[in-house]
MINU-158360 format. One record per residue: x, y, z of N, C-alpha, C, O in turn. Coordinates in steps of 0.02 Angstrom, whole numbers, plus 50000, padded with zeros to 5 digits. Layout:
! residues N
XYZXYZXYZXYZ
...
! end
This chain:
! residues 528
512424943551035512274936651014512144932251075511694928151070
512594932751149512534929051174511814930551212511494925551231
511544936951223511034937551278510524933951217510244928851237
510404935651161509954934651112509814923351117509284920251126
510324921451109510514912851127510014911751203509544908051217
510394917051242509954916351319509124916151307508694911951321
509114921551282508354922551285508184917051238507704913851259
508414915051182507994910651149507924901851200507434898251204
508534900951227508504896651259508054894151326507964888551350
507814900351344507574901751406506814901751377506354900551417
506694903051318505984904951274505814896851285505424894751329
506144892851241506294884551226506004883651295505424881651289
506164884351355506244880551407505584882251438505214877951463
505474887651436504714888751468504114887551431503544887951454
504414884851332503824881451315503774874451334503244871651346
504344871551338504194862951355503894863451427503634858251445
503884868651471503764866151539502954868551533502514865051559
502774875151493501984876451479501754870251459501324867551495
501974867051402501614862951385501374856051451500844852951457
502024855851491501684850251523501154854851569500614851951577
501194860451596500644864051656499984865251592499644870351587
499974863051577499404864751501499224858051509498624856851513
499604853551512499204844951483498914845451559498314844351554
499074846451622498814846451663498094849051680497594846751707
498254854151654497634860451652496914855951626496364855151653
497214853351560496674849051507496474844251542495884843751558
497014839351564496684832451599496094833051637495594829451643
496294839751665495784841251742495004842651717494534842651756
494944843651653494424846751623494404840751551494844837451523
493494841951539493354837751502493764837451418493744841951375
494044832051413494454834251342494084833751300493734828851290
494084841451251493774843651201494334846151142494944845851151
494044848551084494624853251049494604860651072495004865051054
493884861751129493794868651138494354869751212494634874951231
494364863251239494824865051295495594864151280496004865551323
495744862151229496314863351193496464870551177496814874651208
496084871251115496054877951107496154883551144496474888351123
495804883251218495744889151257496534888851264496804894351268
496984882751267497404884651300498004888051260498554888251289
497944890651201498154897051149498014903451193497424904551204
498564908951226498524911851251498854917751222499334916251186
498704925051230499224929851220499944930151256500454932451231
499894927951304500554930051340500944923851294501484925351268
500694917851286501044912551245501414917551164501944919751143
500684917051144500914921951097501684927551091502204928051059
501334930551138501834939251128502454935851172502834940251193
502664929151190503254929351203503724925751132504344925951129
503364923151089503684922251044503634927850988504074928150945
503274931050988503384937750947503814944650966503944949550931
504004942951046504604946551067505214945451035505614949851019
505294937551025505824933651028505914936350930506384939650908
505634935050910505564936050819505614942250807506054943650766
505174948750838505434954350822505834957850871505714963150899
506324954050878506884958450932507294962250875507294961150814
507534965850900508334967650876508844963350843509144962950789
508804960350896509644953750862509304951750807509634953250757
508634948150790508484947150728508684948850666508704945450614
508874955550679508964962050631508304958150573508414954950521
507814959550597507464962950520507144953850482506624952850449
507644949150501507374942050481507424942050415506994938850386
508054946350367507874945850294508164939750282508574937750322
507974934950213508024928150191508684929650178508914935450173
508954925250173509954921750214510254926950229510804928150203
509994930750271510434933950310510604932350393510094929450411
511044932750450511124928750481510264928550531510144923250560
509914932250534509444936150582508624929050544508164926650578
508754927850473508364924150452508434915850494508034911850518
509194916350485509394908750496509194905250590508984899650604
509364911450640509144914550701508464910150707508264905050736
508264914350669507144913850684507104907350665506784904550709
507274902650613507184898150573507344891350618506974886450621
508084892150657508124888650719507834887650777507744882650813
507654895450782507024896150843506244891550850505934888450894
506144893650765505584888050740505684881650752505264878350782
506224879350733506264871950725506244869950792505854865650811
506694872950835506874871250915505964870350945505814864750968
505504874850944504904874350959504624868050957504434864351002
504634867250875504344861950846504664855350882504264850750893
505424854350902505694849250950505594847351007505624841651030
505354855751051505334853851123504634852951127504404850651179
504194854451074503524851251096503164845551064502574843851057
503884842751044503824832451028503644832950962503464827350947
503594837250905503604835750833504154833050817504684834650843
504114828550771504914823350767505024828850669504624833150648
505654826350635505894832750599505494827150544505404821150548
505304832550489504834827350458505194821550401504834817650369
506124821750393506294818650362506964819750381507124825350401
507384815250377508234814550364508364819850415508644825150402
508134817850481508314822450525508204830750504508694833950486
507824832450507507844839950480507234843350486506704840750467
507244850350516506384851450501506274857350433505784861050426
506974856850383507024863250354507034861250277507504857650262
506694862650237506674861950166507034868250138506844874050145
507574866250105507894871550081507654875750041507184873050011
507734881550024507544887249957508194887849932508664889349969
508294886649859508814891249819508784895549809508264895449775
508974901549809509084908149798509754910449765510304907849777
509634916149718510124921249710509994925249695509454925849665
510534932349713510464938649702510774940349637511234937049613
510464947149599511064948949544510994954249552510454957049563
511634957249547512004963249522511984966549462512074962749415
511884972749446512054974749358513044975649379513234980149417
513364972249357514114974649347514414980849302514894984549313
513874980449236514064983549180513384984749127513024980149107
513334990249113512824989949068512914996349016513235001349029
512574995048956512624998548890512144999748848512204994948809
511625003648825510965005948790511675010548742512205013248758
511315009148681511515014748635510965013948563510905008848530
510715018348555510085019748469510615022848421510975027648430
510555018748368510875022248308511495028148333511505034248324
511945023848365512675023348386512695026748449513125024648488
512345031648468512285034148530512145031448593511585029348608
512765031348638512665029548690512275033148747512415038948760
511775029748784511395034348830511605033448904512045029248914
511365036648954511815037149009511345032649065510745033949069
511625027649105511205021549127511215027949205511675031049232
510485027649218509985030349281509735038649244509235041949260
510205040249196509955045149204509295046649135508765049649136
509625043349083509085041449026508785036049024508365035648979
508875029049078508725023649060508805021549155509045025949190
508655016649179508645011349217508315003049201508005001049152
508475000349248508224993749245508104991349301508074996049341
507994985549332508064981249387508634975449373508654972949316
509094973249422509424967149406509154960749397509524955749397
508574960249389508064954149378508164948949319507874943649330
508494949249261508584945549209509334942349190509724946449215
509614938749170510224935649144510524940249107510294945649089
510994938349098511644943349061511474944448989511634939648954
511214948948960511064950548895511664955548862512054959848882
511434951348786511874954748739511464955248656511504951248609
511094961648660510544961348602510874966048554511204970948572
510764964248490510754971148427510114967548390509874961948391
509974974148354509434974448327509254981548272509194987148297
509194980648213509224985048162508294990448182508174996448174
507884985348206507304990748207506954990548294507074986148335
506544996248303506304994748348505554993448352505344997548311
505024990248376504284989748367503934994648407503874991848461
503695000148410503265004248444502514997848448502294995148398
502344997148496501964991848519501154993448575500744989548600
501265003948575500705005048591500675004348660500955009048687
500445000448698500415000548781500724992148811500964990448865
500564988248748500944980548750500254978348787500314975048838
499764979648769499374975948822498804970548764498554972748712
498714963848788498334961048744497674957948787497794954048833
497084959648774496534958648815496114956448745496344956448688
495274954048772494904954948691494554959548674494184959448625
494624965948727494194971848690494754976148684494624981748662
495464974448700496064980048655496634974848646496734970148684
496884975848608497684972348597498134975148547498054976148486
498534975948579499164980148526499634973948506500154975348476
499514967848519499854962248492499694960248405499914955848368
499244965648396499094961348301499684961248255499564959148198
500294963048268500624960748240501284955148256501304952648312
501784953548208502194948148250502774951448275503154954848240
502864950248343503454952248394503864947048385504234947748434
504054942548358504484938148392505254938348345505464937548288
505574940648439506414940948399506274948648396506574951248349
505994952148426506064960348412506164963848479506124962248538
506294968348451506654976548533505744978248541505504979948487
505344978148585504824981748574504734988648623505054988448676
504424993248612504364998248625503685000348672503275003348637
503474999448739502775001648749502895007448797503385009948825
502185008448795501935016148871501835011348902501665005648890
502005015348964501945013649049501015014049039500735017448996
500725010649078499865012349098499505008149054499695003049025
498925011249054498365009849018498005016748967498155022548979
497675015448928497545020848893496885022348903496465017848908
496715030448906495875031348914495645034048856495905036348806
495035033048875494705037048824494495045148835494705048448883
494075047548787494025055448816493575058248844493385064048841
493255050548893492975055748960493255051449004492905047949040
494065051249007494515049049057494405042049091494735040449141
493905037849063494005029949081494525028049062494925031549030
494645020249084495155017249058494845013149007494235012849017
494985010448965494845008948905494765000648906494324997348878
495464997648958495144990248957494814987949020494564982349025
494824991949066494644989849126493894994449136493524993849185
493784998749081492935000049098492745006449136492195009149138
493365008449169493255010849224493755016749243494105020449209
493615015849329493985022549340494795021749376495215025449401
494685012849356495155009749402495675005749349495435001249315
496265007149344496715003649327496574994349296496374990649342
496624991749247496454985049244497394980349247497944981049221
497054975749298497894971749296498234970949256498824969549269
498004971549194498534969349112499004976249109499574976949087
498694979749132498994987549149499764986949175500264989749153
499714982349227500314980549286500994980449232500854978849174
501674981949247502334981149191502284975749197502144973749140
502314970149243502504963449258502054959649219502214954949182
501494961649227500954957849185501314957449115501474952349084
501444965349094501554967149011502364961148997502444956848953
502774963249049503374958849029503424952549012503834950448970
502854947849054502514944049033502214942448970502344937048942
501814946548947501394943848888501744945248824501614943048768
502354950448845503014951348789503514944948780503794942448731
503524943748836503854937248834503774929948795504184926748764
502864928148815502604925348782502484926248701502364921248667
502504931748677502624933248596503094933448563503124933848502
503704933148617504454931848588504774938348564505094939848514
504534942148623505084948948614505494945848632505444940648665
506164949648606506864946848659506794954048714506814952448774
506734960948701506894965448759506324970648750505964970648699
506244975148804505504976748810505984985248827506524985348857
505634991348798505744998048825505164999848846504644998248817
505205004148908504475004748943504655013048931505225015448937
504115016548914504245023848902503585026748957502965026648953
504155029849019503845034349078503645041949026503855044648975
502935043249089502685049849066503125053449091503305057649051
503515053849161503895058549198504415053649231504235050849283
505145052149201505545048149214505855050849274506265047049301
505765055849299506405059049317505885054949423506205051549463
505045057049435505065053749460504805047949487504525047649542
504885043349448504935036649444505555035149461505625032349516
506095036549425506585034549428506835035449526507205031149550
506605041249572506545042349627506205039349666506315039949726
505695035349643505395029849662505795025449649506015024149705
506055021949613506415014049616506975014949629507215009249632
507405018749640507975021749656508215014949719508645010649711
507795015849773507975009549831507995006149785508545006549756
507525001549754507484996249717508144995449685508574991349702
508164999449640508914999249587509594997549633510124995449609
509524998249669510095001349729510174994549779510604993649822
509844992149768509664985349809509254979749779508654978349781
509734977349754509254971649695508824965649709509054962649758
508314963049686508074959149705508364949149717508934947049711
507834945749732508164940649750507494934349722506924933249744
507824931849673507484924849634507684919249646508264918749665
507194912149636507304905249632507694903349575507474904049518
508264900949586508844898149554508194893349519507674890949542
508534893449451508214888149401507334893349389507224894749330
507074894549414506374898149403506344905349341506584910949349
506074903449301506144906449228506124915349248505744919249275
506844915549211506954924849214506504928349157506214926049108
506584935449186506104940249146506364941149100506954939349094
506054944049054506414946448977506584953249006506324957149046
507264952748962507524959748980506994967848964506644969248915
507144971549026506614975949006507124982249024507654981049052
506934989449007507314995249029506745001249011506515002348955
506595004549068506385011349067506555016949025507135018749016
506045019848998506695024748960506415031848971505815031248982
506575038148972506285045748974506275047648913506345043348870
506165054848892505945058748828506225056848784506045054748728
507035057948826507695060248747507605052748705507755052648645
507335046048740507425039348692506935039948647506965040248585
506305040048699505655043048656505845046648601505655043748550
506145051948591506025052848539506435052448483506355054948427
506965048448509507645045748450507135041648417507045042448356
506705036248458506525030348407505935033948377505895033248316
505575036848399504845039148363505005045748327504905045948266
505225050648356505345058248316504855061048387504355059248419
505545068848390505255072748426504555076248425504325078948375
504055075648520503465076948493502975072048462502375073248455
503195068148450502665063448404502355056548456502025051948433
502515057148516502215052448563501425055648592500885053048604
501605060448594500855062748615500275061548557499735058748563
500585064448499500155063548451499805057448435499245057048409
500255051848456499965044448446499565043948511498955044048501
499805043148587499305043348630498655049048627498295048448676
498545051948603497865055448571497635054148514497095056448497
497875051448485497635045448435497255041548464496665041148448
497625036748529497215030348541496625032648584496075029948583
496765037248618496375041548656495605042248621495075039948640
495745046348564495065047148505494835041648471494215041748470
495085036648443494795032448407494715025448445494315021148426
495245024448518495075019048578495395012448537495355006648558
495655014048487495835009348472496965008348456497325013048440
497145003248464497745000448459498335004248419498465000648371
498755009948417499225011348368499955005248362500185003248415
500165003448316500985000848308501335005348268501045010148244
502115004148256502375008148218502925003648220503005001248277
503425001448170503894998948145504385003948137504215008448098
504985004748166505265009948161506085007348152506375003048185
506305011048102506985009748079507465012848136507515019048132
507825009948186508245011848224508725006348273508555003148323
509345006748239509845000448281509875002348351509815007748380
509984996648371510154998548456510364992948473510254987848440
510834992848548511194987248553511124989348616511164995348632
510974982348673510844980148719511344977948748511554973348713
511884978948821512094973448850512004975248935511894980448966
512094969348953512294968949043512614964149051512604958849020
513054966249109513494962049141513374962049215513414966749254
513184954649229512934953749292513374951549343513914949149326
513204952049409513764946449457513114942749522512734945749560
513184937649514512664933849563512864928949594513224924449573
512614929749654512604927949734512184923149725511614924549705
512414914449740511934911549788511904909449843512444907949870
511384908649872511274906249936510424904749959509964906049920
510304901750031509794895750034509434900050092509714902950138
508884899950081508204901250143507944895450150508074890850112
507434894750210507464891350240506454889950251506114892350297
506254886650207505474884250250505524877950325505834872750337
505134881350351505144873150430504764870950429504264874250414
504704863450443504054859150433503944857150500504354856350546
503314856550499503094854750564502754847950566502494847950621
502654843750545502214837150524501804835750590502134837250639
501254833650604500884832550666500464825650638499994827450603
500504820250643500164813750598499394813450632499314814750692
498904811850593498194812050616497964806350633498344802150611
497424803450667497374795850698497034791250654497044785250666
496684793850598496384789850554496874789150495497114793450458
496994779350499497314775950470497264777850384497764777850348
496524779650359496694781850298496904789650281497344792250247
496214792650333496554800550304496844803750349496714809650361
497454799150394497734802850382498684806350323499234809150326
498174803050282498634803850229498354811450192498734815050161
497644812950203497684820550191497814823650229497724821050284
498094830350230498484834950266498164842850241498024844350182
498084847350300497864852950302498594855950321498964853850366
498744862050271499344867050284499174871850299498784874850264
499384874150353499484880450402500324883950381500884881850393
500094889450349500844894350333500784899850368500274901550397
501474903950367501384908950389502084912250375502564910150408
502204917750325503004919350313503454921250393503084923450437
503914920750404504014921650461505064926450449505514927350490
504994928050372505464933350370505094939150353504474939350353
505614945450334505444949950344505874955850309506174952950263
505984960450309506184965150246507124967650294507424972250264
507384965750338507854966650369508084971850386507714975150423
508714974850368508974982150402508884988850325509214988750273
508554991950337508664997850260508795002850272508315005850297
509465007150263509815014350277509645013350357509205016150389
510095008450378510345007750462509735007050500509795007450561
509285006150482508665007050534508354997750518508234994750466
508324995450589507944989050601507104986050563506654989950576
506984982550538506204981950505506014977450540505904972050512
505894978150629505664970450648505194966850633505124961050654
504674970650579504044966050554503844962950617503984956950625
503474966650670503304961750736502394962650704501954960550742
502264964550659501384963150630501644959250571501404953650568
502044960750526502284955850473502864955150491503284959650489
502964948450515502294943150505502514938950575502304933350590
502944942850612502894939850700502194935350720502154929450735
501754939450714501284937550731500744932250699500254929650726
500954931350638500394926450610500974919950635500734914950661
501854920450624502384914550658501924912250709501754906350706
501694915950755501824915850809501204908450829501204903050857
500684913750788499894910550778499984903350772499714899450812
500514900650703500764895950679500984889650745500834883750752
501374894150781501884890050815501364887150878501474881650904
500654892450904500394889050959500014884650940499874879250966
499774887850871499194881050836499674874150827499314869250828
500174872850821500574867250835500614864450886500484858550893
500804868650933500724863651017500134864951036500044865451096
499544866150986498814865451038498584856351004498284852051037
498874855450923498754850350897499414844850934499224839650960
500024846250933500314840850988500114838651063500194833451094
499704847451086499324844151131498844838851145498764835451196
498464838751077497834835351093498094829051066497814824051088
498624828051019498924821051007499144817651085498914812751113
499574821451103499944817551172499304816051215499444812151261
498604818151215498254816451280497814812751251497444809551289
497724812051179497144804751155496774809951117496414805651091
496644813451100495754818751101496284818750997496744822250977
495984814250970495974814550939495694817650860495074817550855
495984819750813495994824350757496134817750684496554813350689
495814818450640495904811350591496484811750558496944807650557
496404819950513496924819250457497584822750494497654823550555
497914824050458498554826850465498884833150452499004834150393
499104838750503499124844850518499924845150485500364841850513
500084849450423500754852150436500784859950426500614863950382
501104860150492501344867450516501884871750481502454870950505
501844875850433502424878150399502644884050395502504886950343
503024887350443503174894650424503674894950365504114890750358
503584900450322503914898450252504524906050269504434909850316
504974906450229505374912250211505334912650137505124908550096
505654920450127505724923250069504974923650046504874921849988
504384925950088503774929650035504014936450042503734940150002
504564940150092504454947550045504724947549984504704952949955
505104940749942505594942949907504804942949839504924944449780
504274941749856504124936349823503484931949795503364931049735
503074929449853503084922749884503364917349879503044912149870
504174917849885504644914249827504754904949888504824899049872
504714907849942504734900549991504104896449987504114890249991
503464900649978502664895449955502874893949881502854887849883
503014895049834503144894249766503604889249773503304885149739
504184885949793504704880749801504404877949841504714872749855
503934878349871503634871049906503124867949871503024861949879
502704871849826502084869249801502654865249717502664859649690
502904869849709503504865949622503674859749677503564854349649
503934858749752504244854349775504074849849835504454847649879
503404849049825503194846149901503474840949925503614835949893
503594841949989503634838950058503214830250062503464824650068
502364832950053502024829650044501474829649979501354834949952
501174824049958500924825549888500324834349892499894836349931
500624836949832499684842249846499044839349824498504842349832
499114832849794498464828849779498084828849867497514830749880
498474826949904498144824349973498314832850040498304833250101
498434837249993498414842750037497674847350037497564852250001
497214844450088496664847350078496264854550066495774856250033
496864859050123496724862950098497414868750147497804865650184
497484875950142497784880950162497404886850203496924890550197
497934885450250497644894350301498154896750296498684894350316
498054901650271498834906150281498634914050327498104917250326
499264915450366499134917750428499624925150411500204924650432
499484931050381500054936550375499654942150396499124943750369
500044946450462499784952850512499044951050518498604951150475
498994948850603498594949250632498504954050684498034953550723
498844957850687499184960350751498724968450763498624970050821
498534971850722498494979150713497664979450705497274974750714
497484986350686496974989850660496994992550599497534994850581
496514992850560496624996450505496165003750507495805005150555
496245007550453495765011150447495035012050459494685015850492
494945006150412494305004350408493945000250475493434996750470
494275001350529494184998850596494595004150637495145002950663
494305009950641494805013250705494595010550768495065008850804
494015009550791493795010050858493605003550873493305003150927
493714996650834493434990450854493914986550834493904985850772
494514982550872494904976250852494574969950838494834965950798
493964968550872493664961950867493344962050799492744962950792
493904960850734493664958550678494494956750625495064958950636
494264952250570494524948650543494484948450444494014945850414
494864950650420494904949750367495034942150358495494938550377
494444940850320494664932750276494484933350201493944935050177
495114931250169495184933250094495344926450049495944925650036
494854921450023494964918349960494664910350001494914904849988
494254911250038493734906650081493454902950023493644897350007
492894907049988492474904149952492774903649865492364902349821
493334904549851493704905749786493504898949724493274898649667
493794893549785493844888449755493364884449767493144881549718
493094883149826492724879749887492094883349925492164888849951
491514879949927490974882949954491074879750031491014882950083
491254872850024491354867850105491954872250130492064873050190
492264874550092492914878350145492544884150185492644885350244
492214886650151491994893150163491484892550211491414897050252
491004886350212490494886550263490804883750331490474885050381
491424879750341491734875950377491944882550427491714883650483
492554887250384492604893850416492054896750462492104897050523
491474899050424490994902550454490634896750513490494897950572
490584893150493490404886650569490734886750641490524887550699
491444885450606492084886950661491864893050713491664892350770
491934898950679491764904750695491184906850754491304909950805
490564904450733489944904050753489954900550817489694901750872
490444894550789490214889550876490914890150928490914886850980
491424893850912491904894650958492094900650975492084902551034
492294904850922492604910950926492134918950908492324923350947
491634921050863491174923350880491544929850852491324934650884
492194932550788492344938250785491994940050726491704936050689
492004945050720491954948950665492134946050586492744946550581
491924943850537492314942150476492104948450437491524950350429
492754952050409492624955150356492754952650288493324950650280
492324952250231492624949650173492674954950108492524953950049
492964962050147492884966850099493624965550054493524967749997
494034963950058494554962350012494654955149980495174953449951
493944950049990493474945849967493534947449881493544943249837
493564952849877493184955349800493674956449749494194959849744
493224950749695493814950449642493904958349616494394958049579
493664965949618493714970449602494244975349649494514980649634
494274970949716494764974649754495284978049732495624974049699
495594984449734496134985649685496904983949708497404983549672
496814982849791497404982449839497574974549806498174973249806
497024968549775497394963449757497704957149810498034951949803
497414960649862497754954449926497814947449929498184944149965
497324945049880497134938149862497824935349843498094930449869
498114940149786498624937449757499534937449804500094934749806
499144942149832499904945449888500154941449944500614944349973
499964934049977500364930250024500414923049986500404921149928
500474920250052500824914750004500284907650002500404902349973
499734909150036499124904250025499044907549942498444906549930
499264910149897499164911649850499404904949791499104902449743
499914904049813500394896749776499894891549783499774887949735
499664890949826499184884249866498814883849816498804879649772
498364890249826497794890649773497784889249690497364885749662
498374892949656498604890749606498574884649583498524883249523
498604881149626498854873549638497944868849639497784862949635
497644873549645496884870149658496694868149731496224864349742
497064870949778497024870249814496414875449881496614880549910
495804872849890495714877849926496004879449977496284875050011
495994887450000496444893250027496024898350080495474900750068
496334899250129496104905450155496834912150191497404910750210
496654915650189497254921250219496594923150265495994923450257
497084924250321497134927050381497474934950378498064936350379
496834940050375497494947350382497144951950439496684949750473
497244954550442496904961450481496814969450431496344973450432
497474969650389497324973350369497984979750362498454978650400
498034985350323498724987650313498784993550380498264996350397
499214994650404499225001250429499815005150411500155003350363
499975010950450500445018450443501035014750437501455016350395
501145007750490501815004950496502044999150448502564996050462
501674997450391501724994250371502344992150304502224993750246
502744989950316503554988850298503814997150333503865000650283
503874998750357504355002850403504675000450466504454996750511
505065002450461505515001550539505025004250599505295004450655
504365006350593504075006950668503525003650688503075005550726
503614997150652503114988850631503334986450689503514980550685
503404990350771503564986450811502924984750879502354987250879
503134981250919503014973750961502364976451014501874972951028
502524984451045502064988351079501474990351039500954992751063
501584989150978500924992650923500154985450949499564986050964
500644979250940500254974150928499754975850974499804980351015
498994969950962498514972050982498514963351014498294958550982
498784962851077498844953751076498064949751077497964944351050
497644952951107497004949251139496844949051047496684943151036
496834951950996496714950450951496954945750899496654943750849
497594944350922498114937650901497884931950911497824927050874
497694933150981497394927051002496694925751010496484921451049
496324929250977495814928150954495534924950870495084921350850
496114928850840496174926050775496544920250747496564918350688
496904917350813497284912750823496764906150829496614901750789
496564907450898495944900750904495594900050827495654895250788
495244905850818494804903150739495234898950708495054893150698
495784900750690496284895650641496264890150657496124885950615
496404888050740496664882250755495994878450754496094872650736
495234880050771494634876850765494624879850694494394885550702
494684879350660494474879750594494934874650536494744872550482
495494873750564495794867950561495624861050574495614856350535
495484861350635495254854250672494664851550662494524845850682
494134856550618493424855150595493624851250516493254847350486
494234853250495494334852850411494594844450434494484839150404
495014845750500495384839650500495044831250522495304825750520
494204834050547493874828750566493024828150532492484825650549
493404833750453492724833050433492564824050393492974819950372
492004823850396491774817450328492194818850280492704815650269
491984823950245492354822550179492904831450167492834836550201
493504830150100493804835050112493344840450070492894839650029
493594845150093493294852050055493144851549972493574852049929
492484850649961492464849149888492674856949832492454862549844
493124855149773493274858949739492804862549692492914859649639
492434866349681491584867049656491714874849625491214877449600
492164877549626492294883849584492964884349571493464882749603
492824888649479493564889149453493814895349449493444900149440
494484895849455494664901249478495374900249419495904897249431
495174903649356495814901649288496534908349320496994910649286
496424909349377497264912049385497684917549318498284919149315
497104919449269497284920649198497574928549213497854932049171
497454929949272497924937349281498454936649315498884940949302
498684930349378499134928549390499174932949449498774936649477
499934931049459500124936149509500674942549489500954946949522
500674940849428501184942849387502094940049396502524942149357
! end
C-alpha cells in the first residue's frame, strides 16, 4: 500500500509540474488547438496506465478497495491540473449498487423436489421469490417478432416454459433472423424481457445439453452478479435439463414438437397440467461505485451551457481464482486517453486559446457489471442531457486485432453516423486535418453479430438521443484475462487515437451549431 501511495503521489507531482513545462512549450509556439494537442504524449499516457494497471490495483473491480484507489487517482489528476470538483466539493457521483446471493433455493413439479445445479440453476439476479402454480405454459422458444411469435396466447400470472435459441427451418436457417446468423430476440435476456412484459411471473429455459452449459456459467453461478439498487429486477428465470423436460411435457416428446416447428416454421404452445413451486432465499450486499467528473467550463457565455461528454470505464473485472485482471487495454488506456484530453482542454483554458462550449470529462465505473455507472448517470445527470451535445466514449485502444495483424495505424469508430450525419462528418474532418489514421467502420454495421454498438457505455448516451461515438481498436487473445497486461500495449497508438478524440472534441466544442439529430435509431432490441 505504501509504495503504491508513493507512486501515485509522485505520478500527481510530475503531472502538475508537466503541465507547467507544457504551458511553456505552447507559449513559445503559435497558440492553436493543434499545438495543444501535440502536447498529448505516450510517455504521458503509459505513465498513467502503469499507475491503473498495476498490481496494487488488484484488478479495479467496482467497490472493491483497488476501484476506490483508481477513482482517487482520477480525481487527484483532475485537482492538480486546476479542474475545481464539479459540486459540494466532490468530483465523484455516487453509484448504488448491490450484490445477491442465492441463500436457499427449492424447484419441485408435482411434489418432487429437484436438485439445484444439478437439474436446474439460476443466476442470483432477481428478488426473493416464492411461486406455486397448478399449470405450466410450454411457450415454444418465448420469442415474439412479426414473422414468428409464440406469444398468441395469454401469459399473464403463469410458470412459462421455453427452448434456449431460435428455431430453423429444414434447410437449417433461422427462421426469424433469415439467416445463418442468430437474430437478437434469440438472446435469454431479450426473452426474459418480453416474458416479463406479458406478465409471466417465472420463466424455465430448457437447455439442449445442460450438463455443458451448466460448465459454462458455473463462474457465473459461483460469483454473482452486481445491479443498481432501485433499477427494475428480472423475472425470475431457471434453467432446466431433460429429467424437467420431460416431467412437464412427457418423455421424448420435446423433440417431436421442435420438428414440428421445424416443418411447418410455425409457433407450437401447450398448456400443461403440472404444480410446481418456486422459492429463493436471498442475502444482499450494498455498496457504492464511483463515476468522476471532470467539468472544464467553455468561453461562450451562451453555449457554454452545452456540454460534450468524454467517458471512458476505468474499472475492471478484478482478482478471479487468485490471478490479477489488470485490464491495462480495458480500459487503462481509453482512462488514460480521458485524463490527457482533460489537461490538453485545461491547458488551452489557462493560456486564453479558447473552446466555446463545455467539456465534461468522465471516467465511469461498474460497465463490466453492466454499463451500470453510464446508466445512473444518464437516469441521473450531473448536467441536463437536453444540453449534452454529444458522447465519445473511449474502451481498449491499446492492441491489435485480428483483422489488423501487421498495421496499428487504424481505428475502430462505432455509432458515428447512428443518430447524426454532423457527428459523423465532424469525426471524419477532425481526422483528415490533424490526425490522418485509419477509420474502420466494420463493426459500424447494424448486422454485426459481435453487437459492439450496444456493449460500452456511449451506449446509455445514445439511448438517451444523444449522438455517440466509441472509440475501440478491437478484441484480442487477452481480452478479460489476467494477461490484458501494460507490455502488450501499443502506446504510439494510444496516442494517436487519443489526439483524434481530443480534436474531435474541440471541433464539436467550437462548432456553429450542435450536431443535428437527423436519424432514428428505436433501440427496439435494446441492450437487453
Amino acid at each position: 500500500m505504501k509504495t503504491l501511495i508513493t507512486t501515485i503521489i509522485t505520478a500527481i507531482l510530475l503531472t502538475t509540474n508537466i503541465v507547467g513545462q507544457n504551458q511553456s512549450i505552447v507559449i513559445k509556439k503559435k497558440l492553436s488547438p493543434q499545438t495543444i494537442g501535440e502536447q498529448i504524449t505516450k510517455n504521458e499516457l503509459k505513465k498513467h496506465i502503469l499507475i491503473l494497471a498495476s498490481d496494487s490495483l488488484g484488478g479495479r473491480e467496482v467497490g472493491k478497495p483497488g476501484e476506490l484507489m483508481a477513482a482517487n487517482y482520477i480525481a487527484n489528476h483532475f485537482k492538480n491540473i486546476g479542474i475545481p470538483p464539479y459540486k459540494n466539493s466532490t468530483y465523484y457521483q455516487e453509484i448504488p449498487l448491490h450484490q445477491t446471493t442465492i441463500e436457499d433455493i427449492y424447484l419441485a413439479i408435482n411434489n418432487t423436489e429437484l436438485k439445484y445445479k444439478k437439474e436446474f440453476y439460476t443466476y442470483p439476479s432477481f428478488n426473493e421469490t416464492e411461486i406455486e402454480a397448478q399449470e405450466i405454459v410450454f411457450l415454444g422458444y418465448g420469442i415474439n417478432t412479426k414473422n414468428y411469435n409464440d406469444y398468441n396466447i395469454d401469459v399473464d400470472g403463469k410458470v412459462i416454459m421455453i427452448l434456449d435459441g431460435e428455431p430453423k427451418n429444414e434447410q437449417g436457417e433461422y427462421i426469424v433472423s433469415g439467416g445463418n446468423q442468430k437474430s437478437p430476440e434469440s438472446n435469454w435476456k431479450f426473452k426474459l424481457k418480453t416474458a416479463k412484459s406479458k406478465g409471466a411471473k417465472a420463466v424455465l429455459i430448457a437447455l439442449d445439453n445442460y450438463n455443458q452449459a451448466y460448465e459454462k456459467a458455473e463462474h457465473k453461478i459461483e460469483h454473482p452478479g452486481v445491479s443498481l439498487i432501485n433499477k427494475e429486477e428480472q423475472i425470475p428465470f431457471f434453467y432446466i435439463g431433460e429429467k424437467i423436460v420431460n416431467q412437464v411435457l412427457g418423455k421424448n416428446k420435446l423433440e417431436k414438437i421442435k420438428n414440428k416447428i421445424t416443418k411447418k416454421q410455425k409457433p407450437i404452445h401447450k398448456i400443461t397440467q403440472n404444480k410446481i413451486v418456486l422459492k429463493t432465499q436471498n442475502n444482499t450486499q450494498k455498496f457504492t461505485g464511483k463515476n468522476v467528473l471532470g467539468f472544464i467550463e467553455g468561453s461562450d457565455p451562451d453555449l457554454k451551457n452545452e456540454i460534450i461528454v468524454i467517458t471512458a470505464h476505468y474499472d475492471h473485472i478484478g482478482i478471479i481464482d487468485g490471478l490479477i485482471h489488470n485490464g491495462a487495454d480495458d480500459n487503462a488506456t481509453g482512462t488514460a486517453a480521458v485524463l490527457e484530453i482533460a489537461k490538453a482542454f485545461q491547458t488551452a483554458k489557462k493560456l486564453g486559446i479558447n473552446f466555446k462550449r463545455s467539456i465534461l470529462c468522465m471516467p465511469n465505473s461498474a460497465e463490466e457489471k453492466g454499463l451500470l455507472g453510464s446508466y445512473h448517470y444518464v437516469e441521473n445527470p450531473e448536467f441536463p442531457l437536453k444540453n449534452t451535445i454529444a458522447c465519445l466514449n473511449i474502451d481498449m485502444i491499446g492492441r491489435m486485432d485480428k483483422f489488423h495483424p501487421n498495421d496499428s495505424n487504424y481505428v475502430y469508430l462505432i455509432g458515428a453516423d447512428k443518430l447524426s450525419t454532423d457527428l459523423h462528418n465532424i469525426s471524419e474532418s477532425a481526422n483528415k486535418k490533424y490526425v490522418k489514421i485509419d477509420i474502420d467502420y466494420k463493426f459500424n454495421d447494424p448486422k454485426d453479430p459481435n453487437r459492439f454498438y450496444y456493449r460500452s457505455d456511449h451506449y446509455n448516451f445514445a439511448k438517451k438521443n444523444i449522438p455517440s461515438i466509441f472509440y475501440f481498436s478491437g478484441v484480442h487473445e487477452d481480452y478479460h484475462k489476467h494477461t490484458d497486461t501494460t507490455e502488450k500495449l501499443i502506446y504510439e497508438k494510444v496516442e494517436k487515437i487519443t489526439k483524434l478524440i481530443f480534436y474531435t472534441a474541440w471541433d464539436l466544442a467550437n462548432a456553429t451549431e450542435r450536431p443535428k439529430v437527423d436519424k432514428t435509431n428505436t433501440f427496439n432490441l435494446n441492450r437487453y
